[in-house]
C-alpha positions as CSV (number, residue, x, y, z in Angstrom):
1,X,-2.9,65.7,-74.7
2,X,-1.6,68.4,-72.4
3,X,1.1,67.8,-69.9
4,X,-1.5,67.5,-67.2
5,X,-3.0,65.1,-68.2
6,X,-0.3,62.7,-68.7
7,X,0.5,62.8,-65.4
8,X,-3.1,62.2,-64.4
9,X,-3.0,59.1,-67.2
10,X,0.4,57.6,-66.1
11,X,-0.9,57.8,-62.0
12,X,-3.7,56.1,-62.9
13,X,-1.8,53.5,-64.8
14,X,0.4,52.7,-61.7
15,X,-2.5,52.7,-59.6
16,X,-4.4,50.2,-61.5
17,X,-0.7,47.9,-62.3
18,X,-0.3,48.1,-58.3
19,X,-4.0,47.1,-57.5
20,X,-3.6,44.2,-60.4
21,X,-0.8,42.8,-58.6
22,X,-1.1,39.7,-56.7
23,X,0.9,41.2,-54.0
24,X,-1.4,43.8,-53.2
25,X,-3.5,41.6,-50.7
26,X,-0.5,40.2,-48.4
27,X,1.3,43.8,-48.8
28,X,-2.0,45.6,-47.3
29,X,-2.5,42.6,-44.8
30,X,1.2,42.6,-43.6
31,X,0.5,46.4,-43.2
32,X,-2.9,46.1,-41.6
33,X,-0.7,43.7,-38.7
34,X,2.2,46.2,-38.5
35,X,-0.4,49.0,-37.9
36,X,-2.3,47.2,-35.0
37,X,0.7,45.9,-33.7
38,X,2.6,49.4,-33.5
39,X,-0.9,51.0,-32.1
40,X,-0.9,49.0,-28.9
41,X,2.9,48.8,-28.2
42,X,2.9,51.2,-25.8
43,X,0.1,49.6,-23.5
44,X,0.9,47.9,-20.0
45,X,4.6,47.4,-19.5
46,X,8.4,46.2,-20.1
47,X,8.2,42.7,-20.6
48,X,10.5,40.8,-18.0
49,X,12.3,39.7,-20.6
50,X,13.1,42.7,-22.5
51,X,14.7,44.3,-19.5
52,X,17.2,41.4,-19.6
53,X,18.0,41.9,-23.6
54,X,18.5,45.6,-22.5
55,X,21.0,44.4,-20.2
56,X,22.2,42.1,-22.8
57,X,22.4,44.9,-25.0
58,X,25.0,46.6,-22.8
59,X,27.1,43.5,-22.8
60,X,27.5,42.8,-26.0
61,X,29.7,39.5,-26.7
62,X,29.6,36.7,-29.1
63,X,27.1,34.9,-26.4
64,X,25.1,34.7,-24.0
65,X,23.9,31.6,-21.7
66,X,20.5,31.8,-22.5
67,X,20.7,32.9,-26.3
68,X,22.8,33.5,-29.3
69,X,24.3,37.3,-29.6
70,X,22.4,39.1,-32.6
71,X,19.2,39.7,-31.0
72,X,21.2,41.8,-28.8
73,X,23.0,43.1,-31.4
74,X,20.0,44.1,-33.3
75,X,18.6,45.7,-29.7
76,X,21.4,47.7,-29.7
77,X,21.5,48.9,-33.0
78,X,17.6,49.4,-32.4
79,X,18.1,51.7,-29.5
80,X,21.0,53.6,-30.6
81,X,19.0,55.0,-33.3
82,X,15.4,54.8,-31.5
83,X,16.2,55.1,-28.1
84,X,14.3,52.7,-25.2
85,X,10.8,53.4,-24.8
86,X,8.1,50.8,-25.4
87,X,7.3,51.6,-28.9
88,X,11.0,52.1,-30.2
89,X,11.8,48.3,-29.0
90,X,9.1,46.8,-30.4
91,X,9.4,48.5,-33.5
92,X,11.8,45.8,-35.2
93,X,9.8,43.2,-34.1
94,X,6.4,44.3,-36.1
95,X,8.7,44.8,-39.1
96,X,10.1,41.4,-39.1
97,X,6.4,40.1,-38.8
98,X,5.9,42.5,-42.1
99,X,8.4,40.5,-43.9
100,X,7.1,37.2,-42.6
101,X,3.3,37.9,-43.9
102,X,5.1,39.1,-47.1
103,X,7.7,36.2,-47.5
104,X,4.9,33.3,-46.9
105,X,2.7,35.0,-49.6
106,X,5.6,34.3,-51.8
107,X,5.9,31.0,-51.1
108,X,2.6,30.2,-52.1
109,X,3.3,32.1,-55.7
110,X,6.0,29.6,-56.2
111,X,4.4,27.0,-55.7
112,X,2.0,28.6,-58.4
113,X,-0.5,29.8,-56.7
114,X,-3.1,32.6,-57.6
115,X,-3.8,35.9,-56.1
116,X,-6.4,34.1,-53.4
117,X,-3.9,31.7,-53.0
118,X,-1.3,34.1,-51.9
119,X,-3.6,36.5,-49.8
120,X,-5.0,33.5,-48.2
121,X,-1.4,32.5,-47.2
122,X,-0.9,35.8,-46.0
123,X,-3.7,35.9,-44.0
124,X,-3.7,33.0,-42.4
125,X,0.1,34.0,-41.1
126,X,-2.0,37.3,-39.7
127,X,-4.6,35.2,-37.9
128,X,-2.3,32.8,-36.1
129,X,-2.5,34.6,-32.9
130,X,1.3,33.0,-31.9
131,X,2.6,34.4,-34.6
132,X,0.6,38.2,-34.1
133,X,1.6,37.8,-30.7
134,X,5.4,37.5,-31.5
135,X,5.1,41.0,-32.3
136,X,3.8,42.5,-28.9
137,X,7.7,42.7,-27.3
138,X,10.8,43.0,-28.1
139,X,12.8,38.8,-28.4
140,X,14.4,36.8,-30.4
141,X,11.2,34.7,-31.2
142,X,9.9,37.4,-34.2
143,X,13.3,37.3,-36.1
144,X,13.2,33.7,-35.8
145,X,10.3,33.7,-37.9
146,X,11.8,35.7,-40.1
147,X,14.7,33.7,-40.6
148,X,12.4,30.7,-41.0
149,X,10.0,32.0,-43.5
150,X,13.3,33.1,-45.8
151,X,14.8,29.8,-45.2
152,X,11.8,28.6,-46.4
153,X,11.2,30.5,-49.2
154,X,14.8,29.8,-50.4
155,X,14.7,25.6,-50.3
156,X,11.1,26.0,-52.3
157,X,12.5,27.8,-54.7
158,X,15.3,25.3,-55.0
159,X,13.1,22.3,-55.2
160,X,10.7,24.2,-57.4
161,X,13.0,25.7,-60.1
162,X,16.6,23.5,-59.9
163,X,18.4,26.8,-58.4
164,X,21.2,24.4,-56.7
165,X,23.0,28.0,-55.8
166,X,21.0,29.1,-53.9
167,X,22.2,27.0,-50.8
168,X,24.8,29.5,-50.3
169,X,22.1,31.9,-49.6
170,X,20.4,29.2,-47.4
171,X,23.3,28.6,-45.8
172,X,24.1,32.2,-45.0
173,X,20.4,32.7,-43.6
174,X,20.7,29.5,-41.4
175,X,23.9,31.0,-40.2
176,X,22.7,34.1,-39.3
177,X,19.5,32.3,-37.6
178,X,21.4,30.5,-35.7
179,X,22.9,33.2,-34.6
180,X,19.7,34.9,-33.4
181,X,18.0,31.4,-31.7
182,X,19.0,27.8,-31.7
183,X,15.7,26.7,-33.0
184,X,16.8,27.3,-36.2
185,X,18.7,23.7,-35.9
186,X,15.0,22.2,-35.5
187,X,14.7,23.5,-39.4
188,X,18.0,21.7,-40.4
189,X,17.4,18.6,-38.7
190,X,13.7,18.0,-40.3
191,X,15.2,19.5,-43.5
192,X,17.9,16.9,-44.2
193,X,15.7,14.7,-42.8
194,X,13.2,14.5,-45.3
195,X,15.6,15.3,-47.9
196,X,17.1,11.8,-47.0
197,X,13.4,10.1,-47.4
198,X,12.2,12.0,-50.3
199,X,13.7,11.9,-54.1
200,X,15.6,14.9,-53.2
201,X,18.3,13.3,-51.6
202,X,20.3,14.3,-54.7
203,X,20.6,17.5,-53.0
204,X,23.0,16.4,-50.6
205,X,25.5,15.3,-53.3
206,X,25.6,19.4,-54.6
207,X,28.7,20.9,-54.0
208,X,26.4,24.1,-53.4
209,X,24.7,22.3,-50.7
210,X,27.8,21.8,-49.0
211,X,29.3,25.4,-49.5
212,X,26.0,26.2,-47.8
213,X,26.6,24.0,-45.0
214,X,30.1,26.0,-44.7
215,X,28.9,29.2,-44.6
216,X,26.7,28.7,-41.9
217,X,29.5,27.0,-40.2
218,X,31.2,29.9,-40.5
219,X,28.9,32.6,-39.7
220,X,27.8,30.8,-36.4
221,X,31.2,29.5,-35.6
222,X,32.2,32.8,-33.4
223,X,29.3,31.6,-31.2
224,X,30.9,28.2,-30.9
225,X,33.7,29.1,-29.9
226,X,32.5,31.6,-27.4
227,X,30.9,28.7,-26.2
228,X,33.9,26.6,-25.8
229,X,35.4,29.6,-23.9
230,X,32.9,29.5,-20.9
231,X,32.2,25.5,-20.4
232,X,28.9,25.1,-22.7
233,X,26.6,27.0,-20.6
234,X,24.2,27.2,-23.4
235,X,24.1,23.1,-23.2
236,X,23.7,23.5,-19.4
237,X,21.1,26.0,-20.0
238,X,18.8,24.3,-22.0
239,X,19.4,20.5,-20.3
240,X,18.2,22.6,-16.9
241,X,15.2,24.5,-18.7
242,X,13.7,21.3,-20.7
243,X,14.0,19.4,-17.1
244,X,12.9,21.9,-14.3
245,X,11.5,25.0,-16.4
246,X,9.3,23.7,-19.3
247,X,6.0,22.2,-18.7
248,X,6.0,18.7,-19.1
249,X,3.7,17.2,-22.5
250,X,2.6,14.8,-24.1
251,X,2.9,14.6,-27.5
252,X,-1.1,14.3,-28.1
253,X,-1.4,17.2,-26.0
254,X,1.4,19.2,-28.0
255,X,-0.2,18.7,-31.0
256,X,-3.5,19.4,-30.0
257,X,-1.8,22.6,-28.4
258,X,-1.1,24.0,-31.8
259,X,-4.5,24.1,-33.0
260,X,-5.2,26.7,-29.9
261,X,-1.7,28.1,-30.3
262,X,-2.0,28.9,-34.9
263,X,-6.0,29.9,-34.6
264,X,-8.6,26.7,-34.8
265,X,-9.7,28.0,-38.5
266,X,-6.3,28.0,-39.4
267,X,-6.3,24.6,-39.3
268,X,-8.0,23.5,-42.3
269,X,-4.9,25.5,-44.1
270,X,-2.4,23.8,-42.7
271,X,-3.4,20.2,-42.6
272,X,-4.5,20.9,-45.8
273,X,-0.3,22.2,-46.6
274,X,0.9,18.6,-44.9
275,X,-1.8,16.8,-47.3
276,X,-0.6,18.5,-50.6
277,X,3.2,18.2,-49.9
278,X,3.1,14.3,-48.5
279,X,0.2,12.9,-50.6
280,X,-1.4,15.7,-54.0
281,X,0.4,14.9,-57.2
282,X,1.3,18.5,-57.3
283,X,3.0,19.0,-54.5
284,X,5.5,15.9,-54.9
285,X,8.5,17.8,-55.6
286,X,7.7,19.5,-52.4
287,X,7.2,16.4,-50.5
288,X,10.6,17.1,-48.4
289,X,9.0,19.8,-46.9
290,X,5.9,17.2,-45.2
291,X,8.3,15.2,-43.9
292,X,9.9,18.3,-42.5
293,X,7.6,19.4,-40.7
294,X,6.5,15.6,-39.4
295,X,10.3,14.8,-38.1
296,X,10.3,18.9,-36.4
297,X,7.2,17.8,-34.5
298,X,9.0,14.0,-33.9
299,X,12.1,16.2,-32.2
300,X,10.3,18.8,-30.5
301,X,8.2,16.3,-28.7
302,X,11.0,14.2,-27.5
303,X,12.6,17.6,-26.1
304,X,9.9,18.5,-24.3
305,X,9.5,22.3,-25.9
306,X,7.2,25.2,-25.3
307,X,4.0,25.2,-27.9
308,X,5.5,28.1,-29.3
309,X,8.5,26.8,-30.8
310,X,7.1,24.6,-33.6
311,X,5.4,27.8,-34.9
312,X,7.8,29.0,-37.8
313,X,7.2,25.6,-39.0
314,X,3.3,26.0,-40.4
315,X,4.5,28.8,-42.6
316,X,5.2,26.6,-44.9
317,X,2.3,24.6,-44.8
318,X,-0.2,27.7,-45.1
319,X,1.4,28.4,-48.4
320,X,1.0,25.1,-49.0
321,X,-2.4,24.7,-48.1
322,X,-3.7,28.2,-49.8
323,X,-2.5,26.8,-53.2
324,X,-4.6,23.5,-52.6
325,X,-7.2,25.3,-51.3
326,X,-7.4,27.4,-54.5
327,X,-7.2,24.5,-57.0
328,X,-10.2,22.8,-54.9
329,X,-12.4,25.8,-54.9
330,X,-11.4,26.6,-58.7
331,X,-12.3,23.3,-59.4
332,X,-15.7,22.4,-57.6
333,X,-16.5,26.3,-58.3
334,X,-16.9,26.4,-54.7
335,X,-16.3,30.2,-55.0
336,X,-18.7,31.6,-52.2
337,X,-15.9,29.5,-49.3
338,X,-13.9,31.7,-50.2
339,X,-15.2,34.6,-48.4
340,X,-17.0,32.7,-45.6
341,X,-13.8,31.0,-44.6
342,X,-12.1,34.1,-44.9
343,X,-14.9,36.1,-42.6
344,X,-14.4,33.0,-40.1
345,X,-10.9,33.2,-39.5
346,X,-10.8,36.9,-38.8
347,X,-13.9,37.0,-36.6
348,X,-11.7,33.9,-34.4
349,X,-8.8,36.4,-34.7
350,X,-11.0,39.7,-33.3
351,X,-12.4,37.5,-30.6
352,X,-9.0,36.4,-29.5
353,X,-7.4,39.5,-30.2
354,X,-6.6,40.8,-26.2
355,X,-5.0,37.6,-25.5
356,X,-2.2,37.8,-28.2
357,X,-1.8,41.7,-28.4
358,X,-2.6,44.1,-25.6
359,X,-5.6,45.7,-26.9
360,X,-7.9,46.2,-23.3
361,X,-7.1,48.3,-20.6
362,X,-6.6,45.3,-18.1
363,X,-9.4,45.5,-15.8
364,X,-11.7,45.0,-19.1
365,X,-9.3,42.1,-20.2
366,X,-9.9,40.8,-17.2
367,X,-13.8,41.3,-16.8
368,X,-13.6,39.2,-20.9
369,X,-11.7,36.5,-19.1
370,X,-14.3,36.0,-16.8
371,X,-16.7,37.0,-19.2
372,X,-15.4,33.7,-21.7
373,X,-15.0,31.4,-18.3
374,X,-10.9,31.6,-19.6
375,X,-8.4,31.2,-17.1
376,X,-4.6,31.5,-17.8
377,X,-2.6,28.5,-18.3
378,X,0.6,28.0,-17.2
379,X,3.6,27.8,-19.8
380,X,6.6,26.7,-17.5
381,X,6.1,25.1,-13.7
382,X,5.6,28.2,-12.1
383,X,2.3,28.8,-10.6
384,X,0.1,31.8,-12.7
385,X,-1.8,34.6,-11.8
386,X,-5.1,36.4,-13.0
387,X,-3.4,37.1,-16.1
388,X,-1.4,35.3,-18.4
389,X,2.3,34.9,-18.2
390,X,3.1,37.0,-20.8
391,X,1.2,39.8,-19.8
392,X,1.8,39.5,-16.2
393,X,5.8,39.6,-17.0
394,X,4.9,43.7,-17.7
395,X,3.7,44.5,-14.7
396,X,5.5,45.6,-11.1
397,X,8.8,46.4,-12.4
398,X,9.1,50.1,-11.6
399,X,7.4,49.6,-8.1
400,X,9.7,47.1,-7.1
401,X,12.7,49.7,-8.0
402,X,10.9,52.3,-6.6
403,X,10.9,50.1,-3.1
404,X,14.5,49.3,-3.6
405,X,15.6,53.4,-3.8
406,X,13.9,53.9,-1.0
407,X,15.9,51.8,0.7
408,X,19.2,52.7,-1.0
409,X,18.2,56.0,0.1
410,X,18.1,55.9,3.7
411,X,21.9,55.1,3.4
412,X,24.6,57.7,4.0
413,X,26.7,58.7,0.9
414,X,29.9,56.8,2.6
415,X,27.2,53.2,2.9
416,X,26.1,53.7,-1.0
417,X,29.2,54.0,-2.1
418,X,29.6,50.3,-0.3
419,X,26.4,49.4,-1.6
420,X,25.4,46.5,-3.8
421,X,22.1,45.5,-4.6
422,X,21.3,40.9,-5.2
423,X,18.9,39.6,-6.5
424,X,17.4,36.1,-7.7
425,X,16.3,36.6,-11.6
426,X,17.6,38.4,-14.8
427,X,14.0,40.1,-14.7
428,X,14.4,41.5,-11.2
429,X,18.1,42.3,-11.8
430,X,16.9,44.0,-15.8
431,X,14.8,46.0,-14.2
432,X,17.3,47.4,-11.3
433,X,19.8,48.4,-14.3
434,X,16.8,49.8,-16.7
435,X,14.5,51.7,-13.9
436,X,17.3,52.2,-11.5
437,X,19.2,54.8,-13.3
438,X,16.9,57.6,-13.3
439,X,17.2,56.6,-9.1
440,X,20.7,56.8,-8.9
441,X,21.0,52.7,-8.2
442,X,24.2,51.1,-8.7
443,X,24.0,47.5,-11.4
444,X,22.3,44.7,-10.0
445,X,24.1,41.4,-8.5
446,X,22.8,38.3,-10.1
447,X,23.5,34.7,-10.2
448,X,20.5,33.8,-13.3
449,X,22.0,33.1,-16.4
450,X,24.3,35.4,-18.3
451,X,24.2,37.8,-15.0
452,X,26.2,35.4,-13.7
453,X,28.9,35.5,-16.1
454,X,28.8,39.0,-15.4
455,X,30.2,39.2,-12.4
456,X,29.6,40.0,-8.8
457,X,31.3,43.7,-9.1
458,X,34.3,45.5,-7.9
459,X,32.5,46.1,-4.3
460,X,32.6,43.6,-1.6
461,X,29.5,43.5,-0.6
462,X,30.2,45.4,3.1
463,X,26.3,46.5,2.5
464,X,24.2,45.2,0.6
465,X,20.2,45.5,-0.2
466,X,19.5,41.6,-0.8
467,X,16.5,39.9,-1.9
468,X,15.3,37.2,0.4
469,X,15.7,33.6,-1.6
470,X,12.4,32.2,-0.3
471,X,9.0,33.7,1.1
472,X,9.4,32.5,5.0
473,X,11.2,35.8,6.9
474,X,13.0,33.2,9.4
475,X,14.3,31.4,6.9
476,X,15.5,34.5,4.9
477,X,17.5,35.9,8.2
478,X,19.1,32.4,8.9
479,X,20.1,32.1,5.4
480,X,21.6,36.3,5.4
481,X,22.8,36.4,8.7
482,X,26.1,34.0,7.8
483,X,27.0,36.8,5.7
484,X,26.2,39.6,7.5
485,X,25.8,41.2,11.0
486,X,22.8,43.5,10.9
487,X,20.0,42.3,8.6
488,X,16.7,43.7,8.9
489,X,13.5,43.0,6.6
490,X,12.9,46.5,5.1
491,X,10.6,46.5,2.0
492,X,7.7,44.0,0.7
493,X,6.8,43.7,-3.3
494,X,3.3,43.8,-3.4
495,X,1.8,43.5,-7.2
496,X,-1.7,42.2,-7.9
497,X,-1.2,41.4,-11.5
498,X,2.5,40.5,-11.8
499,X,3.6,36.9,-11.3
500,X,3.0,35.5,-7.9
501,X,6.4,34.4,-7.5
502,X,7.5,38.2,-7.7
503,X,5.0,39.6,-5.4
504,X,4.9,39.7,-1.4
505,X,9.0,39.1,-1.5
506,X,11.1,40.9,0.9
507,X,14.0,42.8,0.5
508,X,16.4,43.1,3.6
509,X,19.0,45.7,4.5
510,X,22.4,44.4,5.4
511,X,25.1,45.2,7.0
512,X,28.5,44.5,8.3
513,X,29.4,41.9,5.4
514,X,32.0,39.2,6.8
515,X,32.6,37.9,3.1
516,X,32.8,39.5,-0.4
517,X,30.8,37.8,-2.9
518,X,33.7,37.5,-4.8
519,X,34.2,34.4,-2.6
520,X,30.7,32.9,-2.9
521,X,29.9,34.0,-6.7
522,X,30.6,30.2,-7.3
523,X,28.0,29.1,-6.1
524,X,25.3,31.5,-6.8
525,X,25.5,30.0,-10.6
526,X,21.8,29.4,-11.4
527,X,21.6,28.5,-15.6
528,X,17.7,27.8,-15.9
């Protein structure tokens, strides 16, 4: 055998070794979602609340009101190397979801599941169109999953093989989740709480447990204290958001919210997961994980949270469900389900594609709205425009800066030196510092969340470009004119697919300041 042709021999071995493995489905699907993904990150706009991680990014700190730090750590880290346009954001995002299509695969191998077991899995984490649509921006929300799927992955493999050690790695994951969203407590509380009802208690009583428990304590415990340092704001925060922000549910309707939410033909997978953990011989040494997921829902519900936030918790459950799924078919030789079920859930997921990633120009998105009789639903009590939220959070930004530098810019050198620009939410105020630079616009004023802590700035506030607090222009000069002598209306938002809220506002020029808002930054505090 010449040389040659051992290379050709040994190329074709790997080939065949890689096609063999039972990884070679969720790899090729979790690259299939990071390829779409990437290919449409550059469509409509910054999301509103991307600006405001940008911003966060530039402030980095062991907290923030609104969120943990390493998001923003990880956004600056991501644009330092990147830089900030649209696709260099959202980049980290699609490769967390890689590691999330990957990670759930392997949850379903040990649980000993087969090669359809663990593509199915895979797919099924593809399909959900919340967890797709986690990777359209740049948030906290796709690293979340992450952390969740490895979290997950670590306690089966604990209950599965006896690997009592492993709760240091747990713990350090949980720490570092925490770190990036609070939800990650929603995982710990349905975790020890079906330890506690299950046989598994015995868990508890491991010293490794415990050092877990401490290493998460210590990882997060920067954030703590940072949180001790400026009066619990996050506690504020989220006490204002789950009463005045959130949309108020019922708990049938938040269930039946995550059928819509995870794909309907994702379904059968995951009540299928719940089934084998709580009730299939099989899955008894798993049944801490059912009743996980049961007491997450229980605390979710009685904290009134978005649809969204329960999704990290059906990862487990696909796996779950895949490896049922694959024993039943094996068993009744139902064998030709396997494709149709398959073909059923991704023609759901094609169909439903433009609402979870931004794959239409929008005037055709908006001709297969009408087109489906679909109308957008609100997600917090704010009132919704012709497109959903999340979409219509990408649109306007620039114009609105554009309006504002046209102001700035009628001012003399002397008055923009004086100049400060207010204005009423970390979106309007992320996209003054993001836009504004290549305009020559000082920082925004802000009193919404963590601009708030920021401060109200070295200048007084002599002149200032302001934006009106409500929509009625005699209200708006009643409300300026304590502050100031000259104020005069000057520039309109107008944006047909942002948020209502953001368009028709007025911006007003004012002059002749009487107090800085160093003495009024009290009470411009607005955590929400």
């Amino acid at each position: 055998m010449t040389t040659t042709d051992k290379r050709i021999g040994d190329r074709r071995q790997v080939h065949e070794t890689l096609l063999a493995s039972d990884l070679t489905i969720p790899v090729l699907i979790a690259v299939l979602q990071f390829i779409v993904q990437v290919a449409f990150h550059g469509n409509y706009g910054y999301f509103r609340d991307e600006l405001y991680y940008i911003a966060c990014s530039d402030h980095l700190a062991f907290g923030y009101v609104d969120m943990p730090p390493l998001s923003a750590v990880i956004l600056a880290f991501s644009r330092s190397i990147l830089g900030d346009s649209l696709q260099a954001i959202r980049f980290l995002p699609s490769v967390a979801g890689v590691g999330v299509v990957i990670l759930t695969a392997l949850m379903s191998r040990q649980m000993g599941g087969g090669r359809f077991a663990q593509g199915l899995a895979a797919l099924s984490v593809a399909a959900a169109h919340v967890l797709l649509g986690h990777g359209r921006y740049f948030s906290m929300n796709a690293f979340d999953i992450l952390f969740w799927a490895l979290a997950g992955y670590i306690v089966i493999k604990i209950l599965t093989d006896g690997s009592t050690r492993l709760w240091i790695l747990f713990g350090v994951v949980v720490g570092l989740g925490l770190l990036n969203k609070y939800s990650m407590g929603f995982l710990c509380i349905g975790l020890v709480a079906g330890l506690l009802l299950t046989s598994q208690r015995k868990q508890l009583t491991s010293k490794w447990f415990w050092f877990g428990v401490l290493a998460a304590f210590i990882l997060f415990l920067p954030h703590i204290i940072w949180e001790m340092q400026n009066d619990l704001a996050s506690l504020e925060f989220m006490r204002n958001a789950s009463q005045q922000k959130n949309v108020p549910m019922t708990a049938t309707a938040f269930i039946m919210g995550q059928f819509r939410e995870m794909n309907y033909f994702t379904a059968p997978l995951w009540i299928a997961g719940l089934v084998y953990f709580l009730f299939h011989r099989d899955g008894k040494r798993l049944r801490t994980l059912g009743w996980m997921f049961i007491i997450i829902v229980i605390v979710m519900v009685i904290g009134n949270a978005k649809l969204y936030y329960l999704a990290p918790a059906f990862l487990t459950l696909f796996a779950g469900g895949a490896v049922l799924t694959e024993q039943v078919l094996r068993k009744r030789s139902w064998g030709w389900l396997k494709p149709l079920y398959v073909s059923l859930m991704l023609i759901w997921t094609c169909g439903a594609l433009p609402f979870v990633l931004p794959v239409l120009p929008v005037d055709d998105l908006l001709a297969y709205q009408r087109l489906l009789g679909m109308a957008p639903r609100a997600e917090e009590r704010s009132s919704v425009g012709v497109l959903p939220q999340y979409y219509a959070d990408m649109f306007g930004w620039e114009e609105m800066v554009k309006g504002v530098a046209g102001m700035y810019n009628t001012l003399t050198p002397e008055e923009q030196a004086k100049c400060v620009i207010f204005v009423r939410n970390y979106g309007e105020a992320g996209a003054l510092d993001f836009f504004g630079k290549k305009y020559g616009l000082p920082k925004a004023l802000c009193g919404h969340n963590n601009y708030w802590l920021w401060g109200p700035g070295e200048r007084p506030g002599e002149i200032a470009i302001v934006l009106g607090d409500s929509r009625d222009l005699q209200e708006n000069l009643d409300d300026l004119q304590r502050h100031w002598k000259s104020v005069v209306p000057s520039f309109t938002t107008d944006c047909d697919l942002c948020m209502p809220y953001e368009s028709g506002r007025q911006f007003f020029l004012c002059k002749g300041g009487t107090i800085s808002f160093r003495k009024i930054w009290a009470g411009e505090r607005f955590y929400i």
